[in-house]
LUMLUMKE-851630 format. One record per residue: residue in three letters; residue number from 1; x, y, z of N, C-alpha, C in turn. Coordinates in steps of 0.05 Angstrom, whole numbers, plus 5000, padded with zeros to 4 digits. Layout:
! residues N
<pt residu="ALA" num="NUM" n_X="X" n_Y="Y" n_Z="Z" ca_X="X" ca_Y="Y" ca_Z="Z" c_X="X" c_Y="Y" c_Z="Z"/>
...
//
This chain:
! residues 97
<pt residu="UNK" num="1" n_X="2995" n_Y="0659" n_Z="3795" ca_X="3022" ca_Y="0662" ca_Z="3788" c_X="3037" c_Y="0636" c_Z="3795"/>
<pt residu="UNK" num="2" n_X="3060" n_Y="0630" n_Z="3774" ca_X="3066" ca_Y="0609" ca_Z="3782" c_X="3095" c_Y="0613" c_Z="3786"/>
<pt residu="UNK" num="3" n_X="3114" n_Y="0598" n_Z="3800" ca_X="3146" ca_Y="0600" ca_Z="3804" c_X="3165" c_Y="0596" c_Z="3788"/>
<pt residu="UNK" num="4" n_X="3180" n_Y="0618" n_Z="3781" ca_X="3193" ca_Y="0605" ca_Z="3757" c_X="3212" c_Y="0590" c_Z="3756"/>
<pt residu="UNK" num="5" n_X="3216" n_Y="0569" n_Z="3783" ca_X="3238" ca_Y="0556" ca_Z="3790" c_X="3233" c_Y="0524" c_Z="3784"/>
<pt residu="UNK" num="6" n_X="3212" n_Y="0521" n_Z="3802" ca_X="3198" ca_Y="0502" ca_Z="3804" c_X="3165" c_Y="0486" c_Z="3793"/>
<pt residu="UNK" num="7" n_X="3156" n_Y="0512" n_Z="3781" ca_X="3126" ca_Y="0509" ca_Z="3771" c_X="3102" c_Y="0510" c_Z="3782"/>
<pt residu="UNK" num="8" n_X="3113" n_Y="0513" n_Z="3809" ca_X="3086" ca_Y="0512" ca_Z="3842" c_X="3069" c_Y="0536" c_Z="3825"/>
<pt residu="UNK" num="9" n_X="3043" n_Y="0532" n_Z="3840" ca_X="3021" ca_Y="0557" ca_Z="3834" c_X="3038" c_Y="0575" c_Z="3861"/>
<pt residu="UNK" num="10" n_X="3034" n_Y="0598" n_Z="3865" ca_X="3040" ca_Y="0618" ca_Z="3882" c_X="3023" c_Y="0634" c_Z="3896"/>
<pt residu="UNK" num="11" n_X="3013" n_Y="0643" n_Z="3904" ca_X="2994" ca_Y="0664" ca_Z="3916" c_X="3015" c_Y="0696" c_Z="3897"/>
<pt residu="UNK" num="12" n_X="2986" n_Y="0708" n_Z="3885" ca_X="2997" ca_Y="0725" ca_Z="3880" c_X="3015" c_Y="0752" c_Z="3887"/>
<pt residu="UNK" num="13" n_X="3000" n_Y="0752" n_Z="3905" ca_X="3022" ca_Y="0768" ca_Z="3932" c_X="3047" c_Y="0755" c_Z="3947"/>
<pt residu="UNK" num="14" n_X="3058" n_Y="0742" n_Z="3936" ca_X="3073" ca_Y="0724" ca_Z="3955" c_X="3101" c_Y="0737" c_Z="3951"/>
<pt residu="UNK" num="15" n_X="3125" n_Y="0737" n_Z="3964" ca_X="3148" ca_Y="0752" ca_Z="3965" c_X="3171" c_Y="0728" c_Z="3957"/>
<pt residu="UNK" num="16" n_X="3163" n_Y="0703" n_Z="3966" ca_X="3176" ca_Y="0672" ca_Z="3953" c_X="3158" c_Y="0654" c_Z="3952"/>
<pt residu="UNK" num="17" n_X="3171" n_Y="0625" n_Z="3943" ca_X="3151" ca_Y="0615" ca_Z="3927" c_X="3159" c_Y="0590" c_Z="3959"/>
<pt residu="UNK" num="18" n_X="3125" n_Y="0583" n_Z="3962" ca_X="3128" ca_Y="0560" ca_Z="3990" c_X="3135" c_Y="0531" c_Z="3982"/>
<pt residu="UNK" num="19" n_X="3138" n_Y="0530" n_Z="3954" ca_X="3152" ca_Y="0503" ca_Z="3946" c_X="3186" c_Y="0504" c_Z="3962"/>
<pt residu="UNK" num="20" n_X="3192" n_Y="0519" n_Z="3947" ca_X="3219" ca_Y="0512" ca_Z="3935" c_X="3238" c_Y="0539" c_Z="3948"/>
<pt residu="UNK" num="21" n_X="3225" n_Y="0561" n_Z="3953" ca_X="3231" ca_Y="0592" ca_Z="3969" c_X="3250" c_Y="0604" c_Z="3943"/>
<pt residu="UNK" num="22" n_X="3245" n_Y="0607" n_Z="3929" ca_X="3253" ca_Y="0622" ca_Z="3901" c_X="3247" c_Y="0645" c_Z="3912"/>
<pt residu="UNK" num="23" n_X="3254" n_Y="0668" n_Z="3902" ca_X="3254" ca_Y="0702" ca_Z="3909" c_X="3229" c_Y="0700" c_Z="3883"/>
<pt residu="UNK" num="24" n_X="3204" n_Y="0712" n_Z="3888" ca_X="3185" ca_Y="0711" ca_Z="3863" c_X="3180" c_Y="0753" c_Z="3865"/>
<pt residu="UNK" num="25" n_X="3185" n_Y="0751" n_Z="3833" ca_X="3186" ca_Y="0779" ca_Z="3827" c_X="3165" c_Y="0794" c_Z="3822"/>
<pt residu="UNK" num="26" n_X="3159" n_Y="0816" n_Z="3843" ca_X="3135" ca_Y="0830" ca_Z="3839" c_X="3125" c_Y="0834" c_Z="3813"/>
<pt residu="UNK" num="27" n_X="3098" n_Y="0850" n_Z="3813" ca_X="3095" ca_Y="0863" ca_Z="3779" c_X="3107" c_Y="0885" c_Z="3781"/>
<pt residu="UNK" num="28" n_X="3123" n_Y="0902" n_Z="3800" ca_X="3126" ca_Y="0929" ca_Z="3802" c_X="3153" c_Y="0935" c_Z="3794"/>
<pt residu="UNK" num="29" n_X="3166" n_Y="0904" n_Z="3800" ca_X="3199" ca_Y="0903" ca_Z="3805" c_X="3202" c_Y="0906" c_Z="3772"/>
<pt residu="UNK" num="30" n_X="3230" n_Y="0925" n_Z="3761" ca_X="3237" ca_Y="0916" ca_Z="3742" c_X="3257" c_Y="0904" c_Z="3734"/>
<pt residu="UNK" num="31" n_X="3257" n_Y="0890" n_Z="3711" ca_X="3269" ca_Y="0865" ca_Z="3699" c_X="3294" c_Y="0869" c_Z="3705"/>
<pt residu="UNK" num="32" n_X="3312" n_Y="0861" n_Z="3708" ca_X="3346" ca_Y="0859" ca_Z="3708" c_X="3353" c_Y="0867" c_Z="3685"/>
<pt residu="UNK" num="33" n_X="3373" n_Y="0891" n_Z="3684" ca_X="3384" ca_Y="0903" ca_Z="3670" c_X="3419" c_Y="0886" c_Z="3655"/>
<pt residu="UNK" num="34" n_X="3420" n_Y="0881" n_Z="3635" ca_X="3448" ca_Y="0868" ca_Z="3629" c_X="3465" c_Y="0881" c_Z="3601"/>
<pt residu="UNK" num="35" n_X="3498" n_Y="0882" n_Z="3621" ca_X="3516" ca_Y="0895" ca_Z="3596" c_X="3508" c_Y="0877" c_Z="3575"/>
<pt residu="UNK" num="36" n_X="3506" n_Y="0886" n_Z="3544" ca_X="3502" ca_Y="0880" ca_Z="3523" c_X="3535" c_Y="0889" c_Z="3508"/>
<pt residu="UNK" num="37" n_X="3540" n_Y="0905" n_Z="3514" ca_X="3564" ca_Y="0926" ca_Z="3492" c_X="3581" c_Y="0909" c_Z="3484"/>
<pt residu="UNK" num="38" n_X="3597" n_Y="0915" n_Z="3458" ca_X="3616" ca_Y="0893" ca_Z="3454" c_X="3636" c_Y="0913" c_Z="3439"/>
<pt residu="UNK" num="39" n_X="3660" n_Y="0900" n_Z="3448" ca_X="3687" ca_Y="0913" ca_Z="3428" c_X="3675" c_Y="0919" c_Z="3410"/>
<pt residu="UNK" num="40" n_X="3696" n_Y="0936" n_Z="3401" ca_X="3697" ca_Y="0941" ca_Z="3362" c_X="3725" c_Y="0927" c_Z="3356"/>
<pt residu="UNK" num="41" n_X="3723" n_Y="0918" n_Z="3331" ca_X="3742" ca_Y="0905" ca_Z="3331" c_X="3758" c_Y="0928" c_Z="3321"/>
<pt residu="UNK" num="42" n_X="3763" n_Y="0953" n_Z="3309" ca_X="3777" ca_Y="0976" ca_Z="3311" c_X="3797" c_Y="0972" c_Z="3336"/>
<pt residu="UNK" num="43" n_X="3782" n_Y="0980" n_Z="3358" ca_X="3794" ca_Y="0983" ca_Z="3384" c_X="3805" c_Y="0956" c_Z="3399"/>
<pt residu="UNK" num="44" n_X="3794" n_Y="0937" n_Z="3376" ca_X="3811" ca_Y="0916" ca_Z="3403" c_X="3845" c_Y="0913" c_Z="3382"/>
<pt residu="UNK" num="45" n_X="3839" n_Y="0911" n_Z="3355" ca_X="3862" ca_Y="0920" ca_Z="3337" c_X="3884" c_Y="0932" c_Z="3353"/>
<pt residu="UNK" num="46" n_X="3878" n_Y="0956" n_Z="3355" ca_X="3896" ca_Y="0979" ca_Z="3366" c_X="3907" c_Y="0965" c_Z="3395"/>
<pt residu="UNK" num="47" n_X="3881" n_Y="0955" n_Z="3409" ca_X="3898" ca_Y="0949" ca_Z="3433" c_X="3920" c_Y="0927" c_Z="3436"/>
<pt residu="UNK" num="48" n_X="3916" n_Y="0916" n_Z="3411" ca_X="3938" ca_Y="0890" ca_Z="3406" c_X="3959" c_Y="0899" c_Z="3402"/>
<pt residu="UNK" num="49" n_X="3957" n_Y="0915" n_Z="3381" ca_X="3975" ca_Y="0926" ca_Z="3369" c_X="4000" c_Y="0952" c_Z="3385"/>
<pt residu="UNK" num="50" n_X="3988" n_Y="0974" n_Z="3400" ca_X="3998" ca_Y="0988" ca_Z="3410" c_X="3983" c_Y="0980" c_Z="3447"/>
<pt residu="UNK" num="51" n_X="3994" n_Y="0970" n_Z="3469" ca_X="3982" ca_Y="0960" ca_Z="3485" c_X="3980" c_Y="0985" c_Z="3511"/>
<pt residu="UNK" num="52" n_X="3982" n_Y="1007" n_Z="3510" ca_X="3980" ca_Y="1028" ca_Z="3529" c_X="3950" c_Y="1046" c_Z="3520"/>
<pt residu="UNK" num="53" n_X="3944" n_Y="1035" n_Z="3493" ca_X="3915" ca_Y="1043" ca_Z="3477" c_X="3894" c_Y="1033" c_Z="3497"/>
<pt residu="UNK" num="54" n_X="3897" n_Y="0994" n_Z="3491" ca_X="3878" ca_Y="0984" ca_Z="3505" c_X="3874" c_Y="0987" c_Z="3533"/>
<pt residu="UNK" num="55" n_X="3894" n_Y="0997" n_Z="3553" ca_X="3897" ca_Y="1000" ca_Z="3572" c_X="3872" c_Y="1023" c_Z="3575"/>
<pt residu="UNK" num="56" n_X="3879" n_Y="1043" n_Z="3559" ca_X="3866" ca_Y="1079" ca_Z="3555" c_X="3841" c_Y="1073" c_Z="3543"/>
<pt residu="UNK" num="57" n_X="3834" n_Y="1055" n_Z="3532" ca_X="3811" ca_Y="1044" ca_Z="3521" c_X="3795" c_Y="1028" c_Z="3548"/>
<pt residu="UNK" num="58" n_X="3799" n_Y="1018" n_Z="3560" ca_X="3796" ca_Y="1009" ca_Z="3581" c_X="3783" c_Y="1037" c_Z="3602"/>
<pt residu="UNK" num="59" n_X="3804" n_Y="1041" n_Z="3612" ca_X="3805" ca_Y="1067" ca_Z="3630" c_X="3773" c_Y="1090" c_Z="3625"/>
<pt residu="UNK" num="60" n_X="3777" n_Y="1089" n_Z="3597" ca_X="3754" ca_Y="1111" ca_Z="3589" c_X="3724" c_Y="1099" c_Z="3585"/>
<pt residu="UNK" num="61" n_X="3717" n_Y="1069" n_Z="3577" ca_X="3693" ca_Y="1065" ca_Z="3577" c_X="3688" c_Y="1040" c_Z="3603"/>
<pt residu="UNK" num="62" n_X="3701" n_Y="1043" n_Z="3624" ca_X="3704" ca_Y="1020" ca_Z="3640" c_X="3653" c_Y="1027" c_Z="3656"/>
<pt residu="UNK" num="63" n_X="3660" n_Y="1053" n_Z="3654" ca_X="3638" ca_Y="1053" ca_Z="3668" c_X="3608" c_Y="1049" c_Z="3644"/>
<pt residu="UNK" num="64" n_X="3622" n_Y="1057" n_Z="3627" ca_X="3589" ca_Y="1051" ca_Z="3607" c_X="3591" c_Y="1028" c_Z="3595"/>
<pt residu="UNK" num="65" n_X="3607" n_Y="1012" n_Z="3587" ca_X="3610" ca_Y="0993" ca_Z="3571" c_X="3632" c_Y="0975" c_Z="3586"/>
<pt residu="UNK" num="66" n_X="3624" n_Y="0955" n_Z="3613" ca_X="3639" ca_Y="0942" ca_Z="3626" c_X="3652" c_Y="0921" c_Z="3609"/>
<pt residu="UNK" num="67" n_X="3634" n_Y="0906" n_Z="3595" ca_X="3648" ca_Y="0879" ca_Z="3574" c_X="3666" c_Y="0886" c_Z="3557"/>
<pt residu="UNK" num="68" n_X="3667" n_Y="0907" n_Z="3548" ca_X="3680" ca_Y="0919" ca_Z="3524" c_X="3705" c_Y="0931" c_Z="3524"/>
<pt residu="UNK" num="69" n_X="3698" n_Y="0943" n_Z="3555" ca_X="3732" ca_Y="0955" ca_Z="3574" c_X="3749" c_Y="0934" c_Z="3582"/>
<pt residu="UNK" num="70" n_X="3736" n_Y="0912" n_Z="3598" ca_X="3746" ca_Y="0888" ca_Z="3596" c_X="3758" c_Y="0873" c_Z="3571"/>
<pt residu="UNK" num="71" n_X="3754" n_Y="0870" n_Z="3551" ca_X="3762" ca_Y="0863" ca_Z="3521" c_X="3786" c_Y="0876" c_Z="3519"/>
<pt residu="UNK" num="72" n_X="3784" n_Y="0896" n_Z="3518" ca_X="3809" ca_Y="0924" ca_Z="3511" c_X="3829" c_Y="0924" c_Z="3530"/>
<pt residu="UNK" num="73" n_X="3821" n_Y="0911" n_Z="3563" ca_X="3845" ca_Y="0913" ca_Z="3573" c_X="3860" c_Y="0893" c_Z="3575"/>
<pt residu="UNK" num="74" n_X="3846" n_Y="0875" n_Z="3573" ca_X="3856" ca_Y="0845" ca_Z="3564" c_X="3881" c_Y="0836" c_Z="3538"/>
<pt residu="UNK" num="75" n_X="3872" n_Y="0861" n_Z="3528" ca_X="3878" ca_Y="0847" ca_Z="3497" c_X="3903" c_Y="0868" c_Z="3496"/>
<pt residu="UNK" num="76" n_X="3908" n_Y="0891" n_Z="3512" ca_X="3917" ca_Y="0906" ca_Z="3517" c_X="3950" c_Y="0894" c_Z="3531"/>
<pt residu="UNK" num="77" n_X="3937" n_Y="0882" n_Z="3554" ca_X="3955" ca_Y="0873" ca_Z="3579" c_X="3970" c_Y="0843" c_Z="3565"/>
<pt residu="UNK" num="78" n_X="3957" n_Y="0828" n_Z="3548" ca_X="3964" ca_Y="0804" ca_Z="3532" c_X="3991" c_Y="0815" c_Z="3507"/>
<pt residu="UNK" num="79" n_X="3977" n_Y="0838" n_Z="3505" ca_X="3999" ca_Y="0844" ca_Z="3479" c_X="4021" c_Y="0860" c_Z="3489"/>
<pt residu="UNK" num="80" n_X="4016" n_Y="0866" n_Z="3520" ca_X="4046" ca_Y="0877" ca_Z="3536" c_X="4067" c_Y="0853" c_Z="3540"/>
<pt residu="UNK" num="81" n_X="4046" n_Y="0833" n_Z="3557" ca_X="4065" ca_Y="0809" ca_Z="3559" c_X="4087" c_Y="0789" c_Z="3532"/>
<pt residu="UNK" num="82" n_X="4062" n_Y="0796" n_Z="3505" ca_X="4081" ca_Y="0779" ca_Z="3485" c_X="4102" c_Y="0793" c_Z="3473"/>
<pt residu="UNK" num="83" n_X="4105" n_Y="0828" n_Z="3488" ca_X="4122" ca_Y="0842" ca_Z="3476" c_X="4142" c_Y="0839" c_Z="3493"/>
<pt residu="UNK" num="84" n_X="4137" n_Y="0831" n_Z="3530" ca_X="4158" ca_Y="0828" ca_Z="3535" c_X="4175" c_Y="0795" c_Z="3537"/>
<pt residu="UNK" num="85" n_X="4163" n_Y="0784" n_Z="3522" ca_X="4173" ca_Y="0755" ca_Z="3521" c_X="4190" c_Y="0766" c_Z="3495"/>
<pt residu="UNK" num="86" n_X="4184" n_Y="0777" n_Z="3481" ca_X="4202" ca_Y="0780" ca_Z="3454" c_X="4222" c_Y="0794" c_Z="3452"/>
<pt residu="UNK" num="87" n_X="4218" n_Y="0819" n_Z="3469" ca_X="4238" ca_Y="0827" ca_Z="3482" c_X="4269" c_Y="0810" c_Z="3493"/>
<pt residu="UNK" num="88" n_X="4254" n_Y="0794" n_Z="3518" ca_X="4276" ca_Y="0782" ca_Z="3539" c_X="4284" c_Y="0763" c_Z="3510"/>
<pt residu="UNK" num="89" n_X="4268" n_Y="0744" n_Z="3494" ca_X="4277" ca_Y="0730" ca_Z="3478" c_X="4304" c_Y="0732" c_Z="3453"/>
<pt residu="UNK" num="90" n_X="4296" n_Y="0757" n_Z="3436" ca_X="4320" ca_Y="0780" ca_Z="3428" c_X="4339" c_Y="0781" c_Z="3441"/>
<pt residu="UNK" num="91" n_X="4338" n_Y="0797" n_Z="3466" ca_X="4360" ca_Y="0800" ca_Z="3480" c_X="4374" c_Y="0773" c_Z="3489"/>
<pt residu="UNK" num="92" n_X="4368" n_Y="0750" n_Z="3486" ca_X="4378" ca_Y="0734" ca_Z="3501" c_X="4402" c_Y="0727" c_Z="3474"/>
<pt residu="UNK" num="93" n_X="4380" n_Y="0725" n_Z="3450" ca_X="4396" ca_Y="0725" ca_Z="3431" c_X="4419" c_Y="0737" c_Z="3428"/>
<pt residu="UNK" num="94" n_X="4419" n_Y="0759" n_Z="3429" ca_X="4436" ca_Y="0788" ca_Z="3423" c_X="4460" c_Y="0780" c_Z="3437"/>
<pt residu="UNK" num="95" n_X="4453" n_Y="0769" n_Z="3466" ca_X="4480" ca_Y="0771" ca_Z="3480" c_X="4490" c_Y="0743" c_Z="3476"/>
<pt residu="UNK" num="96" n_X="4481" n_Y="0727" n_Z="3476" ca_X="4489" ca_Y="0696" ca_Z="3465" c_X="4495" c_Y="0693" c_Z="3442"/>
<pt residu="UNK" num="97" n_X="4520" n_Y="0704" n_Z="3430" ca_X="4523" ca_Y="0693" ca_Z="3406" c_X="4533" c_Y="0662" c_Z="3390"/>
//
């Protein structure tokens, strides 16, 4: 077996590698699991659009689909802020004539 850090040969039993001490992964261990999920662009829409959605879009798939809740709340919390810049903006108008 060899290291996949450094390229050393390893002893196959070995728990790190005596080159370089890399963590070397059993045959038993399994592989690292990684979020894949991605928005829909449906739902990131809506969260632009109406921003208490992406929030609720968030909230509901935060545990199965971490990247995707993230997206939604983002896009959510972004389209609160440009509503309230447009807001204070208007109003500034309104009273400044």
């Amino acid at each position: 077996m060899f290291c996949p850090k450094c390229g050393e040969k390893v002893r196959d039993n070995a728990a790190v590698c005596s080159s370089c001490g890399c963590a070397m992964r059993q045959k038993n261990d399994a592989p690292p699991t990684y979020d894949t999920s991605r928005a829909s662009g449906g739902k990131i829409f809506l969260s632009l659009m109406i921003p208490i959605v992406g929030i609720a879009f968030w909230f509901s798939s935060r545990e199965k689909e971490p990247n995707a809740a993230k997206t939604y709340l983002m896009c959510g919390l972004i389209s609160w802020g440009l509503a309230a810049m447009e807001s204070f903006l208007l109003l500034g108008i309104l009273l400044n004539p």
